[in-house]
N, C-alpha and C positions, 0 to 999 in steps of 0.2 A: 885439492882445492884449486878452483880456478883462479886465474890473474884478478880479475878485476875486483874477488872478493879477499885474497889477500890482500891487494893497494887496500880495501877498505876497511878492512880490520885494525890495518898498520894505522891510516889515518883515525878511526876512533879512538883506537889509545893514546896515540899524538895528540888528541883532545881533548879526553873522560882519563886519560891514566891506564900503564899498565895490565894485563885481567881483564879486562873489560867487556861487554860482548853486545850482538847485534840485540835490542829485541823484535820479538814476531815482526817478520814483514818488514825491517826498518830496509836489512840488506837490498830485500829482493825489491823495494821500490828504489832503491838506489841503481841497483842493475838496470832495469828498466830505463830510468831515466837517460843514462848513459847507452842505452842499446834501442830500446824501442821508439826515443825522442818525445813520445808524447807521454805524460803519465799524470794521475790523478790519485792525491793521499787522501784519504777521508779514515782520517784517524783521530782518539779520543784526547781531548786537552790531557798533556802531560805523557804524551807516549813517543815525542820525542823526531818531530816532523821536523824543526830547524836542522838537523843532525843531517837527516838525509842531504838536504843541500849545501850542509855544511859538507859534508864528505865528498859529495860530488863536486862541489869548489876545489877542492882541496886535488883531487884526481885531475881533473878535467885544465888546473892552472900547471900543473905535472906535466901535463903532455904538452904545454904551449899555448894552451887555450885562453880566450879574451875573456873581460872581467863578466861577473853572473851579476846580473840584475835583476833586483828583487824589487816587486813590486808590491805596498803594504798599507794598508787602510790610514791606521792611526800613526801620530807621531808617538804616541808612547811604547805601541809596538817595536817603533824602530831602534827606540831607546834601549830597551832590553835586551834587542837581537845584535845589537852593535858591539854588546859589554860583552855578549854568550860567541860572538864570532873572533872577538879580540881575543878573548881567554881561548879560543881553538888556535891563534896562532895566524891568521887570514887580516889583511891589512883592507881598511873599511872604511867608508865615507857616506852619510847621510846627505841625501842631495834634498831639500826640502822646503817650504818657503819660511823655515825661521834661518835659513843661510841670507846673507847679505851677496848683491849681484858680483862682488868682486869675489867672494868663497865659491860659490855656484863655478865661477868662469877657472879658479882655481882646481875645482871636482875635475870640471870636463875635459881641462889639460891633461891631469893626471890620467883620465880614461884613456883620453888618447894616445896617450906614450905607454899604455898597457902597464901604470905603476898601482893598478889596484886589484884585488880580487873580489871585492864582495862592494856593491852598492846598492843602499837601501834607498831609496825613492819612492813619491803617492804618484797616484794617474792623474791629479791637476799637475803638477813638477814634470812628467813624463810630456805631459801635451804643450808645454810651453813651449814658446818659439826658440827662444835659447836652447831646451836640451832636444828640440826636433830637428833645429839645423845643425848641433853636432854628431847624431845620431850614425850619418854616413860616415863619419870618419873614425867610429868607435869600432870594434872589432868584441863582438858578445860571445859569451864561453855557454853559460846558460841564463835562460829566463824563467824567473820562479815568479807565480801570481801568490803570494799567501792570502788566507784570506777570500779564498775563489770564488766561491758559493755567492758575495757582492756582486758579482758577473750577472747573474742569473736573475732574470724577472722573477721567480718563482723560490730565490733565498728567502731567507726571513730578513738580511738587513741588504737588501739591494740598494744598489748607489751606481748613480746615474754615470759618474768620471769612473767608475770602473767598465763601466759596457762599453769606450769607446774602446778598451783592453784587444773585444774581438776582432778590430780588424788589424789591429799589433798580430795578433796571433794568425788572423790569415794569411797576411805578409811575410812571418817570419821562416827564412829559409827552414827547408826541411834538416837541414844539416845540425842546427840548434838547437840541442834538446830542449825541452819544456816543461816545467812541472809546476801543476798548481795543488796547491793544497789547503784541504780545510776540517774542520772539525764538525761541521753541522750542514751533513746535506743527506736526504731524504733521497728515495729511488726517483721522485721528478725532477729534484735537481741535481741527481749524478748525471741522469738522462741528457738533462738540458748542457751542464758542463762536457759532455763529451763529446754531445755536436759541435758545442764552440769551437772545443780540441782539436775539431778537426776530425773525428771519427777514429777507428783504429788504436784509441788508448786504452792502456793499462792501467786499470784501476785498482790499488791498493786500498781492502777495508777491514778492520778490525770490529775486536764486538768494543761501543762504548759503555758497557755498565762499568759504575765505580763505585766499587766495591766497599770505599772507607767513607763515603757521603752519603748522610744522612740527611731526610727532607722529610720536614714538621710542614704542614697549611695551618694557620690561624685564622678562625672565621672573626676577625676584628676591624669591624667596616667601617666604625666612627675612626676620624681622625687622634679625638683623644685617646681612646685605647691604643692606638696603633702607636703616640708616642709614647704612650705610658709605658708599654709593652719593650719596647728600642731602650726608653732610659733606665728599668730595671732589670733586664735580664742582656744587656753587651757587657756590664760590668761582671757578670757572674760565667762568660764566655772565656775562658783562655784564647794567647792571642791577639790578632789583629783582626779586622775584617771588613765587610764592602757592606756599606747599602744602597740597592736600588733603587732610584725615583724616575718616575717619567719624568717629570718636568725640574729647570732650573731651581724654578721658585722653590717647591720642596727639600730639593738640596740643598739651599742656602738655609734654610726654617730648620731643618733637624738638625743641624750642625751647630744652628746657634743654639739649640733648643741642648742638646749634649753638653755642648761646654760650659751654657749656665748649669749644669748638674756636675759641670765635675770631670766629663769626658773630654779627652782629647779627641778631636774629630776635625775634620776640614769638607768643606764641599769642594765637588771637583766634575767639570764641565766644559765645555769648547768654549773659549776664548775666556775666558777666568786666566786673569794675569798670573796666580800664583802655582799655574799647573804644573811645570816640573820644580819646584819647591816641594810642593805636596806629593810628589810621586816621592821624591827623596824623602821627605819626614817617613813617609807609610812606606818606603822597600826600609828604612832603618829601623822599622818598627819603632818610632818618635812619636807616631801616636796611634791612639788604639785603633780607631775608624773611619775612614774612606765614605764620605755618601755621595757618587754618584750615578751622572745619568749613565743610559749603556755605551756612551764615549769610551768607559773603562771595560767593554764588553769585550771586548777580540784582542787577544796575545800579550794580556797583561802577564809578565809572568814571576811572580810569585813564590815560590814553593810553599810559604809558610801559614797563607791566610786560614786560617781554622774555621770562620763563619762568612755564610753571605746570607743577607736580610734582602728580601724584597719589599720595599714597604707600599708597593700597589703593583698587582699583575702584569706580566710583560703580556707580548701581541701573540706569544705562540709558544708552544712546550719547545719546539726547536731554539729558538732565542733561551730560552728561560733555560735551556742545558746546556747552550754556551755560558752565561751568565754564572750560573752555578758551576760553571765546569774551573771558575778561577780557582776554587778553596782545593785545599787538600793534594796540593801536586807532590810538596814532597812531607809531608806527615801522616799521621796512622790513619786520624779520624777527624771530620772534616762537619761541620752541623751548616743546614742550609734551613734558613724559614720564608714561608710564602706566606704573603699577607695581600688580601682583596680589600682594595678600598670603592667606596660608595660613589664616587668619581670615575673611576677606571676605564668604563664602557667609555663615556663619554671623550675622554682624552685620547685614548685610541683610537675610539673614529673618526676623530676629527686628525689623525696623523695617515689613515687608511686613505683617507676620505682626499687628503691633499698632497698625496705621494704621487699623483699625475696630475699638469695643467689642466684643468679644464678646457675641451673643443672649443670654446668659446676666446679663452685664452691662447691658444695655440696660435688660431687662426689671427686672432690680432696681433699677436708679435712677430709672427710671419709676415702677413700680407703688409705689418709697416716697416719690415726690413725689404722686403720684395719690390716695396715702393719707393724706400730709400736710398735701395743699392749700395750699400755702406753704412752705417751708421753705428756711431761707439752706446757703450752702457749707459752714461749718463746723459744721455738723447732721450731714455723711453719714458723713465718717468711724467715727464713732461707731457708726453705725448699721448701714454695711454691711463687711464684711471683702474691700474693694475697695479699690487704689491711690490716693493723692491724684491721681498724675497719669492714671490712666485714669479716674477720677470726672471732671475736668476733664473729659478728652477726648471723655467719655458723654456728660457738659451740652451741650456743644458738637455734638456729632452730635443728640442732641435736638431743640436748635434748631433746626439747621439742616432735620432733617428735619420742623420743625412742628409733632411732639408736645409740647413744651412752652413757656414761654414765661418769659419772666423780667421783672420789675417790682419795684423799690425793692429792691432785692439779692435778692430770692425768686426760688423757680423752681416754678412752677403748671402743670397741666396745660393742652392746649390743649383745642379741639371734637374735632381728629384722633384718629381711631383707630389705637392703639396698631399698628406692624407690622413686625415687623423683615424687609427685603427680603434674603436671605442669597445670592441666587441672584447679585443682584448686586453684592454686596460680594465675593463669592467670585470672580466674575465678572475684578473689578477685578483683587485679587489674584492672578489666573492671569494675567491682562495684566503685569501687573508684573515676575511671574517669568519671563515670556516673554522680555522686554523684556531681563533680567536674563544670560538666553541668548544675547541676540544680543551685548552687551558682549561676553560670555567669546569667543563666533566671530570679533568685530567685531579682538580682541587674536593672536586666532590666524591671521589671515588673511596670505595673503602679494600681498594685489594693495593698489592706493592708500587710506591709512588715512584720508585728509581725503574722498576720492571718496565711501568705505562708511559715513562719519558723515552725509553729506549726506543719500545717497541713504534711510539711516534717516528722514530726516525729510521724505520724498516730494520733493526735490528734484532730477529726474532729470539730474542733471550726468554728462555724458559725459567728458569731459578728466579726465586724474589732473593731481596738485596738484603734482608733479614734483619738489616740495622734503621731503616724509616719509621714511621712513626706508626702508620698502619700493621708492618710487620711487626713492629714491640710490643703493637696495642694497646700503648699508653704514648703521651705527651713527656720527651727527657725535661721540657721547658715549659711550665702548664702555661696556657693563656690566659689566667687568672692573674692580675695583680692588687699591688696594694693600695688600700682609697687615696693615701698618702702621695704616692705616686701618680694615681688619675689626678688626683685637685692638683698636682704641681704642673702637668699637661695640661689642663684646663685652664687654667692661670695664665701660663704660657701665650696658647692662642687666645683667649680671650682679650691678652694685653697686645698683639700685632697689630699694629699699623704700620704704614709704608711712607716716606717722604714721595714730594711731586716731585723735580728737579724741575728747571726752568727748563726752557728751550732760548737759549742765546743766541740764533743765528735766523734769518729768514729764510726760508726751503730755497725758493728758485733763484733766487740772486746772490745768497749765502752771505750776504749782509747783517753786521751785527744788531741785533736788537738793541734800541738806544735804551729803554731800563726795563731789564727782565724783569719777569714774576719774581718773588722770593720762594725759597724750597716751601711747599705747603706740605699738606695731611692726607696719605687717604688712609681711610678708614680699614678696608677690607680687599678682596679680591673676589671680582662679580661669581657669586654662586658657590664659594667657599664656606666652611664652616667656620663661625657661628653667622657673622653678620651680612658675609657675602651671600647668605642664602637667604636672609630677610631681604636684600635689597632685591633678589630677585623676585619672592616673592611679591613684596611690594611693587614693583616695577610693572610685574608682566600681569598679577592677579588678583591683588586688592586697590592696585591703583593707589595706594595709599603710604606712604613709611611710616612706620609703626611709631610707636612712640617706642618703644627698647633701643632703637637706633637713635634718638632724640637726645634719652641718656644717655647712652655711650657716646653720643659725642659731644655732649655739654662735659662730661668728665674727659675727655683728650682736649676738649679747647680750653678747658675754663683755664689753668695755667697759662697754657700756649699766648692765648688772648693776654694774659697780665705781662707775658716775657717782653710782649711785641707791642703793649702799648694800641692794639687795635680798638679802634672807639665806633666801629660800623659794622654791618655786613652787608654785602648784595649779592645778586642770585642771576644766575646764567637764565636767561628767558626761553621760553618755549612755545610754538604755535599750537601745539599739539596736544599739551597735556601743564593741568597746573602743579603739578604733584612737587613739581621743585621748589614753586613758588611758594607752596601751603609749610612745606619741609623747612624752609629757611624763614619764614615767619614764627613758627611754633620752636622753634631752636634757638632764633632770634630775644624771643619773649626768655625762654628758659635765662640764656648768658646774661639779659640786660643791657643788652644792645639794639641799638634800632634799626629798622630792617629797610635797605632802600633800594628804589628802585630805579636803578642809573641808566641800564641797558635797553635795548630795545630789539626786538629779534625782526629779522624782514623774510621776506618769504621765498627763500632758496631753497634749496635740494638740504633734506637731512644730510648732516655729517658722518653718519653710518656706511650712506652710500659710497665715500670717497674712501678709495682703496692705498694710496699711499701717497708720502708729504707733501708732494707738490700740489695735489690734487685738493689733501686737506686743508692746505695752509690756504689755499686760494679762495676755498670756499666759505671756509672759518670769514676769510674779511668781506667779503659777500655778503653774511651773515646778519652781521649787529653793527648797529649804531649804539651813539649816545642819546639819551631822551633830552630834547631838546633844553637847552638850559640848565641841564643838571651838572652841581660839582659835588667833585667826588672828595670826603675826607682824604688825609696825609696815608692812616694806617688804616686799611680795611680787608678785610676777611671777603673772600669771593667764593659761592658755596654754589656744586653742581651735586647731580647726581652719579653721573659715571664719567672717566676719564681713559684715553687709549691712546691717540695720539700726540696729545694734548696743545694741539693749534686753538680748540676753541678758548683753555685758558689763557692761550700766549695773546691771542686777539685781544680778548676781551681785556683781558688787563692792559698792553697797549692802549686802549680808548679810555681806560679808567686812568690810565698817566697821563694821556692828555687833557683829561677834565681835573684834571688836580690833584691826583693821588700820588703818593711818595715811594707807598710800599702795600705790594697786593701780595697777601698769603692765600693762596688757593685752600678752598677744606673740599674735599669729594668721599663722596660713600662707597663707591666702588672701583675697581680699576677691570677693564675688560681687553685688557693688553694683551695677544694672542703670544707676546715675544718672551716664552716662557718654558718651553718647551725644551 
């Protein structure tokens, strides 16, 4: 037995207990890692990748070596590798932005006097000015990427703060081993990871078929089905388990939609206050189910989840087999279900579609730093009639691509010349949609569903998985439910409406609003089912809103109107189309209230046009006057068609407080809020 695999034997049992042993491949990427410097794991969720760099922590802090840094997508990741590194005995510190700047400064002491071995840190934490000026005086043992394949244009979940990673990696002495590792990377993006590497790496790969998960497709496109289907058969699942939504909104709707049935559930998504609460209720199994977006996709770990639900299509079978790869790590048998919703195409492209700035985009938030030679974040809004969150997104592609650079919160040009490469962003995007194809094939197929995941990701596994649903040839979970069940989904969404929230502050001066809107109504969500798809309808095709939209919202106001004392209503005017005004007359008549007409519209740029709040809010007052000598009642109802960023209710109501209004309750039929996602 050679030395180094002695030391690493001794350290897994120093870790796992006793007896213990390597599996396939664990050693020999460990050797590697410590001999060859550069190495690559691409091995299956639950076969045991933390361990490698746990061991070679463990070795490499033996011989004298500086602390390993591990570099890691999510913070829930970090969570679990910090308990899994504590229990091997290795002393750890998460460096992350939910540290406070005196903890941070506390981490990097400890770096520096070499009192730690294992630090888990994100590539935004890594690029900050504090851990890049302490950086020279740290002394590194090894650098672990978890999570690698986010490197890579050509992952399925690439992220912009990790590709500035590669020039970490062309910097780093040859002397410091390196190991990244990931679970889902296909032959183009080992390829693309190994140039990153550096060339010359050892790549460690296993087969990933799993053998104890099983995967059902349910052709269940209406929304109602697809809750009916979640509220009567999780309860019939042993266990805990996850369901997947693209979007927030959905997460937060199933979850209510569960625990009025009776289900413990939580939604769970980036910046959701209650997110390590709910990681603690669901690792204590406190409650039955988890619905989130794929935030909860990479190195949750688990052992015990029994089901994952998809309740609408991911972007690609590689995503969709990290995603499913959480259930089943440490139990026999493991049920996964896919569900395609009648939405899905369209939510994805629109995520495909805005994963690059726009040339258009690029080129503005360039040439007005180029022009500025300095300027901070809250400069651009103002200046360009661009997103806040695609201004982020630009800065970030920026960087990353090297034209600019950022120092003491500014953002300066670089030497680089300006170039937007569209050949190859377009490039990507066609891969993506491709990819996107083979899902929809991957769900219609009738040979083994765990076989045609693998073999998506160049794993030429001959044997079917014998426990799917196509291999049983029958459904363990039929997609038939009970009427009992559909009418109680139905019910459900039919009853969804959403509060407006005011807007209390003014965009560019940040000035208090002297008297908000009061919380209003919308109705639905633009192009949703049931009523979001009449508004569309109506909107874009009959020109008209139906009268079904007329009752439903004479039954959500007629109350609402008694609670609040409302004795009017008026209607956001429009140059363009009467459709609003005809809507708030005929709804008008229904409640028994009189319909007036206070506003005035002037003749400005559509509010469509205006891409984010500064832009909105300026234009919104541009917009509308008061009609001349009009006053407005105390309590009055203010009724649009759609709502987003909601400057033109904050306007408009403003002007109805200065004509003599007390209290404006907004009513809207749809919301086309993009921030949902």
């Amino acid at each position: 037995m050679n030395e180094i695999r002695e030391k690493a034997e001794k350290a897994l049992c120093d870790f796992m207990g006793e007896g213990k042993k390597f599996r396939e491949g664990q050693f020999e990427a460990i050797e590697a890692t410590l001999t060859k410097r550069r190495t690559l794991v691409v091995q299956r969720t639950g076969w045991g990748k933390s361990m490698v760099y746990f061991v070679c922590t463990k070795l490499l802090r033996d011989e004298g070596k500086g602390v390993t840094l591990i570099i890691s997508p999510l913070l829930v990741l970090m969570n679990n590798q910090i308990a899994a590194a504590g229990n091997a005995g290795l002393k750890c510190e998460v460096l992350n932005s939910t540290k406070t700047v005196e903890e941070k400064n506390n981490i990097i002491e400890k770096m520096k006097k070499n009192e730690l071995d294992i630090i888990f840190t994100t590539p935004e934490t890594l690029f900050t000015e504090l851990v890049q000026n302490a950086l020279s005086q740290i002394k590194i043992g090894l650098f672990v990427i978890d999570e690698a394949h986010c490197i890579s244009d050509w992952g399925h979940d690439f992220r912009p703060d990790y590709c500035r990673l590669k020039k970490v990696i062309k910097d780093m002495p040859n002397s410091v081993p390196l190991l990244a590792t990931t679970a889902t990377a296909n032959k183009l993006v080992i390829a693309d990871l190994e140039e990153q590497l550096g060339g010359n790496v050892y790549v460690s790969r296993g087969h990933l078929m799993r053998d104890n998960l099983s995967i059902q497709v349910l052709n269940l496109k209406s929304k109602t089905e697809r809750y009916a289907w979640i509220c009567e058969n999780v309860p019939k699942l042993k266990g805990s388990g996850i369901i997947y939504c693209l979007t927030r909104n959905d997460c937060d709707e199933i979850a209510d939609f569960l625990v009025i049935n009776g289900i413990s559930a939580r939604a769970y998504y980036s910046d959701k206050e209650d997110v390590e609460e709910t990681e603690q209720l669901f690792m204590n199994n406190d409650i039955k189910v988890i619905v989130a977006t794929v935030k909860l996709g990479m190195g949750y770990d688990k052992g015990d989840i029994s089901f994952v639900i998809h309740y609408q299509t991911p972007q690609s079978i590689v995503a969709y087999y990290q995603q499913i790869g959480r259930a089943g790590r440490k139990i026999d048998r493991a049920y996964t279900f896919l569900m395609h919703g009648a939405e899905d195409s369209n939510v994805l492209e629109y995520f495909r579609n805005t994963a690059f700035p726009t040339e258009s985009e690029a080129k503005k938030v360039y040439n007005y730093i180029k022009n500025t030679n300095g300027v901070g974040l809250h400069k651009f809004e103002g200046a360009l009639n661009i997103s806040s969150g695609r201004i982020k997104n630009t800065l970030k592609f920026l960087i990353n691509e090297e034209y600019i650079c950022k120092d003491n919160k500014k953002y300066y040009p670089s030497s680089k010349a300006f170039y937007y490469n569209k050949k190859h962003y377009d490039k990507i995007t066609k891969q993506r949609e491709n990819e996107y194809d083979k899902m929809l094939e991957m769900m219609s197929t009738d040979k083994c569903f765990n076989r045609i995941v693998v073999n998506s990701l160049d794993d030429n596994a001959e044997k079917n998985c014998g426990i799917c649903a196509n291999c049983l040839g029958y459904e363990e979970y039929p997609a038939k439910v009970s009427d009992s069940t559909m009418k109680a989904a139905a019910d459900f969404i039919e009853q969804q409406y959403y509060p407006i929230e005011p807007r209390l502050k003014w965009a560019e001066t940040s000035k208090k609003i002297t008297k908000p809107n009061e919380t209003g109504i919308c109705l639905s969500r633009y192009g949703h089912p049931i009523y979001g798809e009449l508004v569309k309808k109506g909107k874009y095709e009959t020109h008209f809103f139906s009268d079904k939209l007329v009752e439903k919202s004479v039954q959500v106001l007629k109350p609402f109107i008694a609670e609040h004392g409302i004795t009017a209503l008026t209607y956001v005017p429009s140059l363009r189309s009467d459709i609003t005004y005809d809507f708030a007359n005929r709804l008008a008549e229904k409640l028994g209230l009189p319909c007036l007409t206070l506003l005035k519209k002037t003749d400005a740029r559509q509010q469509k046009e205006m891409e984010n709040s500064i832009f909105q809010c300026n234009n919104a007052l541009n917009s509308f006057r008061i009609v001349e000598g009009a006053v407005s009642p105390e309590n009055i109802l203010l009724v649009d068609d759609m709502v987003d960023s909601k400057w033109t209710l904050t306007v408009c109501g403003d002007i109805l407080t200065k004509a003599g209004a007390e209290h404006i309750y907004p009513y809207v039929l749809a919301s086309t809020s993009k921030k949902e996602g």
